[in-house]
N, C-alpha and C positions, 0 to 999 in steps of 0.2 A: 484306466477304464473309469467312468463314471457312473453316478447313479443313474444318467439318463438311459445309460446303456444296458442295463439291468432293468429297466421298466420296459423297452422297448423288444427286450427278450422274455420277459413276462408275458407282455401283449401276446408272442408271438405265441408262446403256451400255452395260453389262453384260449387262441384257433386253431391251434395242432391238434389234429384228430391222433387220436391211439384204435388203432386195428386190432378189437379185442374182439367181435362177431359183435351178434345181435341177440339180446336176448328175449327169449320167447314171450310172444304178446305183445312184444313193446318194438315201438318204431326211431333206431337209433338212425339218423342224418348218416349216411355215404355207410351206414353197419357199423359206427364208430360212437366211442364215446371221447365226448374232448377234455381234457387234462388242465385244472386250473390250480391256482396258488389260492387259498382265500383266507391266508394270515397276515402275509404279507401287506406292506403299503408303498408298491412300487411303480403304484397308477400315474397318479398323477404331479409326483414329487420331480424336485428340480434339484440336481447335485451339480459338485464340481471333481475336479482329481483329487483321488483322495491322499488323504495322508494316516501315517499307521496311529495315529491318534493315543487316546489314554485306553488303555485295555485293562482288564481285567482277567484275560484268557493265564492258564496256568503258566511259571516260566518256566523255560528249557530246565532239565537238571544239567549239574554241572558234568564236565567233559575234556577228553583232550583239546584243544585253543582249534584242531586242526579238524574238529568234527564238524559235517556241515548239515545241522538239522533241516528236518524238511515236516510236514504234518503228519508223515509216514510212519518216520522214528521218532517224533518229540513227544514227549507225555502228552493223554491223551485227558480230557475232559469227562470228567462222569456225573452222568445226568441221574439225577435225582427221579425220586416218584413223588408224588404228593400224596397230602394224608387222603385227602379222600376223592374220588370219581364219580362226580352226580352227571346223569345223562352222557355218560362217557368221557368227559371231559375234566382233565385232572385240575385240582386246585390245592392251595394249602401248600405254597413252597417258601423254604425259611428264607431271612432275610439275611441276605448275600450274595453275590454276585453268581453264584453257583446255581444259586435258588434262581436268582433272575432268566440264565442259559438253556436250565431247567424247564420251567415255566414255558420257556417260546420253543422248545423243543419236544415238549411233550404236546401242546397245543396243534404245533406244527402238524404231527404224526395221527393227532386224534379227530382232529376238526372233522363233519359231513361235510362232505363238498356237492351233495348230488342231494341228500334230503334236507326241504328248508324248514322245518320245524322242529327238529335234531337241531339243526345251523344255532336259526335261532336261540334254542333255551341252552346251548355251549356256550354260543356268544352273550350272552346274560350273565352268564356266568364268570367269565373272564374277563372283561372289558371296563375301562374305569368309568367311572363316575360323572370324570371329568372328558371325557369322549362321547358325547349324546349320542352322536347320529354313525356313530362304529356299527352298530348292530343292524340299523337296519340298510347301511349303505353293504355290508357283509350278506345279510340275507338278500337283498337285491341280484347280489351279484351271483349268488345260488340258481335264484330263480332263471338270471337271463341264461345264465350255463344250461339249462334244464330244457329254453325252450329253444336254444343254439342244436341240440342235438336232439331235436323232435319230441318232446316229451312236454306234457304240461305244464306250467310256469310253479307250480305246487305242488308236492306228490312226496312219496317215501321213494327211497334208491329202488330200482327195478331186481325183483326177486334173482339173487343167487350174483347181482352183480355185487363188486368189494374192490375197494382201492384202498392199498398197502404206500405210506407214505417212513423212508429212510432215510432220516439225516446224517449226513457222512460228518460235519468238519460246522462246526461256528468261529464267528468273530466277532468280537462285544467290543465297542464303546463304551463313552459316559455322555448322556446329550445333555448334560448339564454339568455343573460345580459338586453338586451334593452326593452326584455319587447312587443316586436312588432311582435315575431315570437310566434305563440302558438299552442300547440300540444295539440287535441281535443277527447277524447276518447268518444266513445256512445254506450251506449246499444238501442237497438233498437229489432222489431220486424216487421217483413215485411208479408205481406195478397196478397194473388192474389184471381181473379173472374174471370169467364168467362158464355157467356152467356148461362143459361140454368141450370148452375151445382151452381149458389148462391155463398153465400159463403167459401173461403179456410178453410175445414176439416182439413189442415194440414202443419198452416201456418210456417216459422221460428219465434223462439220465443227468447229470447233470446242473441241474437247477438251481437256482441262486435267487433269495429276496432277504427280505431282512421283515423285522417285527420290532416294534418299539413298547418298553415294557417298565411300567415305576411302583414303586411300591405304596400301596395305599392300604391302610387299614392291616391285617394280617396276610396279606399276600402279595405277587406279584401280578399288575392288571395292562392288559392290550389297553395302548392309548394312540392316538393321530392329533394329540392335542398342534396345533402347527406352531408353536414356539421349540417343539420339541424335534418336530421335523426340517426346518431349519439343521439342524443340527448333521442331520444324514447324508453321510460322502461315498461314492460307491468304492469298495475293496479294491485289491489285486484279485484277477480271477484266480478262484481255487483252485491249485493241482497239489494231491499229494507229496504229490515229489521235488515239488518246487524251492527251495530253502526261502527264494522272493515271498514266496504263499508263508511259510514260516515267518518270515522276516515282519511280514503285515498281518501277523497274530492272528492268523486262519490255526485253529485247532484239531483235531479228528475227537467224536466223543466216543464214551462207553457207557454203557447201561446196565445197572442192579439188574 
């Protein structure tokens, strides 16, 4: 599978309605709210097949010759907190590979995806230096989500609605030599609620993008720099059970 094939499943989540009702006052397109990635950078990137590449994901512990790990049973990856959460959005992760996993995991899970002024002052906060135009190509993509499902191109999330975002399994790279640049792939599954209708009958399950992540200054910062992306090859599709998914350094995490 390629990285094309993972942009063009983004896309498609991108226009997938979730059947979550409508919440009151507000005018959602077909009663729905639509479901997007906006960590990821699986727009408009060009891959090839991948290979299991340099990893940095934890290794199997040792075992009988004749054990056949899979992401189910093999050690599991534990995700960090950062020291601090300004506007909800965690930052302040040590420097290591852990920290890097860390970082696009916790991002991942925290990001607004429906308020763009929230979006915004997270992505301020996360994003390097050396990536100008992250932020507001991120905040764009907020707005057009907003007015995809009948809502104004600006606004705060519609009272009482909440999208819950779970990363099952990462797979880290090095998009470079040094070691400090790391390309983050994640499975994920995302839930929304709204008041009245409980909870998402028909949440995204499955989910797959990646996030590219170097260290700059005392943390670890979202970049698109395109030397970097270059670098980006699409995975084995994630399955738990897969030992192949094992084999191409898909991991399952844990959480402090």
């Amino acid at each position: 599978m390629t990285a094309l094939d993972f942009q063009d499943k983004a896309r498609r989540a991108r226009l997938r309605l979730i059947g979550i009702g409508v919440a009151a006052g507000v005018v959602v397109t077909g009663g729905a709210v639509l479901a997007v990635t906006t960590l990821g950078g699986g727009d408009d990137d060009k891959g090839s097949v991948a290979s299991p590449g340099a990893s940095s994901a934890t290794p199997a512990p040792s075992t009988a010759p004749d054990k056949k790990w899979t992401p189910a049973n093999g050690r599991k990856i534990r995700i960090l907190k950062g020291s601090k959460a300004p506007d909800g959005i965690s930052v302040g992760f040590p420097q290591s590979d852990r920290g890097a996993i860390s970082a696009a995991v916790r991002h991942l899970q925290e990001l607004d995806i429906l308020d763009d002024t929230i979006a915004e002052k997270q992505l301020k906060a996360i994003v390097s230096k050396d990536s100008p135009g992250t932020v507001d190509k991120r905040v764009s993509d907020v707005r057009k989500l907003r007015e995809g499902v009948g809502l104004p191109p600006s606004g705060a999330t519609p009272a009482g609605l909440s999208f819950t975002t779970q990363v099952n399994a990462v797979r880290v790279t090095s998009a470079d030599k040094t070691g400090q640049v790391l390309i983050v792939w994640m499975n994920y599954d995302r839930f929304a609620t709204v008041p009245g209708k409980g909870a998402d009958n028909n949440p995204l399950k499955g989910e797959t993008d990646y996030a590219i992540y170097k260290r700059e200054g005392d943390d670890w910062k979202l970049t698109e720099e395109p030397q970097y992306k270059k670098s980006v090859h699409g995975p084995r599709a994630y399955d738990p059970d897969s030992p192949y998914a094992y084999q191409d350094m898909w991991r399952q995490v844990s959480f402090d």
